[in-house]
C-alpha positions in Angstrom: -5.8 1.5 -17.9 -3.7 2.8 -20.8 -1.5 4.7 -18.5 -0.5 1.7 -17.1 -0.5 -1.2 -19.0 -3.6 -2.7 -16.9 -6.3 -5.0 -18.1 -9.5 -5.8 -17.1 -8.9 -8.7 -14.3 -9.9 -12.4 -15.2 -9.9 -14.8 -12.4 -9.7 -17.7 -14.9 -9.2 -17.6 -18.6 -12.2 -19.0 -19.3 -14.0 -16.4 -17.4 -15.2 -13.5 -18.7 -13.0 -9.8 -17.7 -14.9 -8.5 -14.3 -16.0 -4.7 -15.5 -15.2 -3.7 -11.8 -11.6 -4.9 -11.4 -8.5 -4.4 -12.6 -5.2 -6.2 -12.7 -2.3 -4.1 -11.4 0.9 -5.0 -12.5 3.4 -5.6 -9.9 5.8 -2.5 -10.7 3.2 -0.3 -10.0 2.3 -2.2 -6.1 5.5 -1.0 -5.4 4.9 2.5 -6.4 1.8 2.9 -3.6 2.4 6.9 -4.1 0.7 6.5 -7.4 -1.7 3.7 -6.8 -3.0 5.6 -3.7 -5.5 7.7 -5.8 -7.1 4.7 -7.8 -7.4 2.6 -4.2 -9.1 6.1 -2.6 -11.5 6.2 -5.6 -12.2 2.7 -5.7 -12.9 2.9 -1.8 -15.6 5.4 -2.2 -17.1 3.7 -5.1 -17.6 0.4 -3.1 -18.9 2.4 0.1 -21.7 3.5 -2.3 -22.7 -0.2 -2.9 -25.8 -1.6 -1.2 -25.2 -4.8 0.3 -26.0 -8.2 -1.1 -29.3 -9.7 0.6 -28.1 -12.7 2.8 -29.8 -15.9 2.9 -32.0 -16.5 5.8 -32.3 -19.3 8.2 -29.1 -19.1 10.3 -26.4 -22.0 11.8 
């Protein structure tokens, strides 16, 4: 996050920072060469996640 200037993402101020996202800054969307990594990483990270339990009952 250091590396580039990144924060922890906030949907609201009021919220609290989300541990599992972070804000990228528009200069670096541009740059996908060097964003590709982190987006690889984060893809296998979320493939690992279980899903959330739905709520029953259907339409």
């Amino acid at each position: 996050m250091g590396r580039y200037a990144t924060d922890l993402f906030r949907g609201d101020p009021s919220w609290p920072p989300a541990k599992e996202f972070v804000a990228v800054p528009d200069d670096l969307l541009e740059r996908t060469d060097e964003l590709a990594p982190y987006l690889e990483r984060s893809l296998a990270y979320a493939l690992t996640l279980k899903p959330k339990a739905t709520r029953g009952g259907g339409a």
